[in-house]
Every structure is written in structure tokens, then in C-alpha cells.
C-alpha positions, 0 to 999 in steps of 0.5 A: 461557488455554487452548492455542487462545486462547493461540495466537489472533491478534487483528488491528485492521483489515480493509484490505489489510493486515489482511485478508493478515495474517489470511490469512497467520497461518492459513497457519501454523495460527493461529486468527484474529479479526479486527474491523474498525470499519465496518460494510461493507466499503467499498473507500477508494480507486480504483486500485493497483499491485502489484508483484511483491514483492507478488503473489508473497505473493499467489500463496502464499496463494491470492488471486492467480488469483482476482484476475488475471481482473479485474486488468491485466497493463501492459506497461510503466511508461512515463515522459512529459514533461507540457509535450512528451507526449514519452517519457522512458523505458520500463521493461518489464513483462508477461512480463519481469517474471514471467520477471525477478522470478518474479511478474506486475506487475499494476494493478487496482482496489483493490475488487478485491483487497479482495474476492479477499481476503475471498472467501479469507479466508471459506474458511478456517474458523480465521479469523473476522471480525467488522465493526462492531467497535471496539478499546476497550481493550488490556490486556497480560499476562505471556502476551498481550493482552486486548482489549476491543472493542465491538460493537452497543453491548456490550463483549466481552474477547478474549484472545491471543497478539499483536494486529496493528494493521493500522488505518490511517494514524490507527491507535489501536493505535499509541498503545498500542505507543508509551506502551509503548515509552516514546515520545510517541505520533506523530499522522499528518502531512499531507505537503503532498501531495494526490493528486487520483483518478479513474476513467473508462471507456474508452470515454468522452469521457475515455478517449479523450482520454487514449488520445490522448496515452497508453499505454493498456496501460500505467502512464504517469507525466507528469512536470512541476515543478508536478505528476506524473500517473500512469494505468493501465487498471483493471477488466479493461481497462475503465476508466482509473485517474487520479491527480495529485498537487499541493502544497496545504493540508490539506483534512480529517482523511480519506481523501477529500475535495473541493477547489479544482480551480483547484489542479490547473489552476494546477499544470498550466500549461506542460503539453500542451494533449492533457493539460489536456484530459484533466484537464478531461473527467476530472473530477470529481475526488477529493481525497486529502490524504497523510498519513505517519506518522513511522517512527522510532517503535516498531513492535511491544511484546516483550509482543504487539503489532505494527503493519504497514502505513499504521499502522506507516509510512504514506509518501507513494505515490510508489514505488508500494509503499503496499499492496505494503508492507503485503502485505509486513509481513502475510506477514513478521510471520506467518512470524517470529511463527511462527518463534519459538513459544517466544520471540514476542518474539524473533520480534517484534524479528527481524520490526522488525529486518528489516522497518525497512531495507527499508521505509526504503529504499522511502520513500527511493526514493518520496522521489527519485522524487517529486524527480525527477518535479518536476524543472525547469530544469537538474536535469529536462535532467540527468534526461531525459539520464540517463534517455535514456542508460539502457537500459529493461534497466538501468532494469529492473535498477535495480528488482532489489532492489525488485521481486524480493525474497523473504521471509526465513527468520527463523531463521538471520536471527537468528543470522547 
């Protein structure tokens, strides 16, 4: 390969993740292609938080001022009881959390971010993306990667120095990293969960029902044992995003869906009579069934491929830290694969070896919030005391290691 395709990085995927990665791999001066399967670029989903772990990075790569114009700055997560609307407890954002973690917390609509991100990444003449375009093949070599993708029906060979999957919860690169790795290749799992969205204007019938019983500049979360729900403003303050999570059966092999709303009724009894209200005139209402992918598996090949993201080690989203932590993975695997330009392996197992505890302790945190929002009986009257007792300063305290952390520098991390 000549000097420039021996240096290209090629990236499966043009979500979240890889659309930062690409940013984040052109930063350090690498050329980059990038296919995405669908033809459009349709934003999945409706709302997302992003903490300041993770508009610090977008603030670096020029995406953030683009899109604080339309995203929201809350000013608190706040933490209600379903069955009362009583507070439970309050944790400060808007300024304290630029002044404590040195970035905005921000809630936006996840169209939003998507296209701030494609908008820089159409400015950046070393990044190429090319949608309609399906990975095929994959074919390592002593010096990189050689993909076959196809496109209008014709297959293409390109060639590089690593190749990202940043293709989702039902990545077909991981397969290709797990035969290599020598493991069974793992299909996502449904987790048991659906997340039931939906997004309503403020001035609504719906919006007014939930400024009713809620915190309308902030991120308020009803807890309750048979379901939580979490709403925040969107859309430059213009809309409320709404999501509910429930047990239930899987629904279909996707991201979105419709089923029962009897489900989420029957989750709801015990609860307010403001808040079934606001269920009611929010509908109707989308079905996410969570899928999570099992994170024991291989992350990257010495010889050029790496997951990040949904396809690495999608977790359920009870942390917040879904595309915070894919935003993560695409600035930290671009600043070890750079580190180590003689030595890409190297700088491969540095990135999995420093990106596997930090991930695992974010599920771990979404795993006990998940426990503790459901709570009932005595172990929600232990939560409500604990909760009451501690101070939003220690609450805030208690997010340190989450929300402040900073990227590493991978040179000395592999020495020390």
C-alpha cells in the first residue's frame, strides 16, 4: 500500500460513534472513509444526555458551539417518587457542572447532534463518507485491512490501517473480531427492558400536563417498582423528550417498534394521577426493545480492527452514558492509535486495556440505578432515607469520576 492507504482508517457505521470517530481520526491527521449502510441519514431515537465527559471531547473537535444553539443546558437532575410527585433529591447542573467538570451538561435531541456532527465532518477535506454502502468482506494482512464494500450494487476493495466498527448493537464487524480473537461471536440480547419514548411540544395539552407535576428546565426522573421515567426539554426548550422503561417481551429485532400500551398502564398502578395523566395525553408512544451485548468479548484484533460503542458493549441506558460512552471509545481509540504509529497493536490493546474498566464501571453504575429507581417496600424507605441525608453537593461529588473525567495520555499509560 502506498504511504496514504497505509495510514487510512476506514470506519463501519455513521452514528454517534462513528461519525466522532472520524472526526476524532482526522484530528490526528489520518485520512478517513467512512460507509454507512442506509441511504439517509435518519437520526434513531428522539432524546439524549450528554454529560460532561462527553461534550468536553466535543468541544475539542469543534462540534460543541454548533450545537449548544438548539441543545439545553438543565439545571438539575431531579429525582421524584411516582406514587407522591414528592422530591427525592436534586443534583446540580447548569453552571456548577461547567465550573466542577470544566463542560456543560447538555440534553438535546439526538437529530441534533447527528447533524452538527455531519456539518463538521463535511468541513474536513481528509474525511469522506459514503452512505448506501454495505461491508461485505473483511480481509486482514500483515500490514492492515482490506474491505470489500458494496455500493449501487458494485463491490469496491478498500484498503487500511484499522477498521472501526462503529455499526451498532447488531454489528456485523464483531463477528469478524470475535472468529479472530478466537471466541464465539455473541448476538446482541434482549435485556428484558423496553424503553417506551416520546417527544411533545411544550405547548401541548402534554406539555402542560407534565409542567404540571415536573421540572421543566430539568432532567426529572419518577421512580416507581414497576417502572421509572425520565423527561427533559429538547429542541431549544421547545419540546419535552419522554421516556419510560418497563419489563416486557421482546417486540422485534430493531430499534423501534409499537407494543401494548396496556403494559405501561399496568407498570403505572400506584402512581399519581398528574403522572398517568401525562402517559395518557403523551401518546402514542414508541417501543425500544434494550438490547446489550455481552462485554467479555473481544474489542479489537492486534492486526486492525476495533469496536466502539453499541458494537463493542451496548448497556442498558440506565446511566445516562449510551452516546456519552460511545463519544468516549472514538476520541480515546484515535488518541492510542495515534500514540503508537509504529506499533498499531500496541496502541490497540493500550486503548482495550484502558477503556474495558471504565466501561465496566459505567454499567455497574446504570445496573444499581436501575435497582434503586425500582425499588419497593423497605429497600425504597432505606433509598428515600439515604437520599434525604445526602446533600445535592455530595450527590454531585459522588458523579466525580464519571462526569470529570479526561482522556488519558496513552504513552506513559503503557509504561507505567
Amino acid at each position: 500500500m502506498d504511504d496514504m492507504r497505509s495510514r487510512q482508517v476506514i470506519i463501519a457505521g455513521a452514528g454517534i460513534a462513528g461519525l466522532t470517530a472520524a472526526l476524532a481520526f482526522a484530528e490526528h491527521g489520518y485520512p478517513v472513509q467512512v460507509f454507512e449502510q442506509a441511504q439517509r441519514m435518519d437520526a434513531v431515537g428522539a432524546g439524549l444526555q450528554l454529560s460532561p465527559n462527553a461534550t468536553h471531547i466535543l468541544r475539542q473537535l469543534g462540534v460543541l458551539d454548533r450545537l449548544l444553539p438548539t441543545a439545553v443546558r438543565p439545571e438539575a437532575v431531579v429525582l421524584k417518587d411516582a406514587a407522591t410527585l414528592r422530591e427525592l433529591a436534586r443534583v446540580p447542573l447548569g453552571q456548577t457542572a461547567e465550573a466542577r467538570w470544566r463542560a456543560p451538561y447538555l440534553v438535546a435531541h439526538r437529530a441534533d447532534l447527528q447533524a452538527v456532527l455531519m456539518a463538521r465532518v463535511a468541513e474536513l477535506p481528509n474525511i469522506h463518507l459514503t452512505t448506501g454502502a454495505r461491508v461485505a468482506s473483511i480481509a486482514i494482512g500483515t500490514h492492515g485491512v482490506t474491505v470489500s464494500v458494496e455500493i449501487d450494487g458494485k463491490t469496491i476493495e478498500v484498503e487500511g490501517s484499522l477498521l472501526v466498527g462503529a455499526d451498532g448493537v447488531w454489528s456485523s464487524v464483531r463477528a469478524r473480531v470475535d472468529s479472530t480473537r478466537g471466541a464465539a461471536s455473541p448476538r446482541s440480547r434482549f435485556s428484558g427492558e423496553l424503553a417506551w419514548r416520546t417527544t411533545v411540544a411544550v405547548d401541548s395539552a402534554a406539555g402542560q400536563a407534565f409542567a404540571a407535576i415536573g421540572a421543566v428546565d430539568c432532567v426529572t426522573t419518577f421512580l416507581h417498582p414497576g417502572f421509572h421515567m425520565v423527561a427533559y426539554p429538547v429542541s431549544k426548550g421547545d419540546a419535552f423528550n419522554l421516556v419510560a422503561f418497563t419489563r416486557g417481551e421482546r417486540i422485534a429485532e430493531g430499534w423501534s417498534g409499537h407494543a401494548d400500551p396496556g403494559i405501561l398502564a399496568a407498570a403505572m398502578r400506584g402512581t399519581a394521577p398528574g403522572l398517568v395523566k401525562l402517559v395518557e395525553m403523551a401518546g402514542p408512544w414508541l417501543t425500544w426493545p434494550l438490547h446489550t451485548v455481552e462485554q467479555k468479548q473481544p474489542w479489537t484484533t492486534p492486526n486492525g480492527i476495533a469496536l466502539i460503542g453499541d458494537a463493542a458493549h451496548a448497556m442498558t441506558p440506565f446511566a445516562a452514558q449510551g452516546a456519552a460512552m460511545a463519544i468516549e471509545d472514538a476520541a480515546t481509540l484515535a488518541g492510542s492509535f495515534a500514540a503508537f504509529p509504529a506499533d498499531p497493536a500496541r496502541g490497540l490493546l493500550v486503548w482495550e486495556n484502558l477503556r474495558r474498566p471504565r466501561v465496566a464501571k459505567v454499567a455497574r453504575r446504570g445496573a444499581l440505578n436501575h435497582l434503586a429507581w425500582h425499588a419497593a417496600g423497605p429497600v425504597a424507605i432505606a433509598r428515600n432515607l439515604f437520599l434525604k441525608i445526602r446533600s445535592p453537593e455530595k450527590l454531585a461529588m459522588d458523579l466525580d469520576w464519571l462526569y470529570g473525567w479526561q482522556q488519558t495520555n496513552y504513552t506513559a499509560a503503557s509504561t507505567g
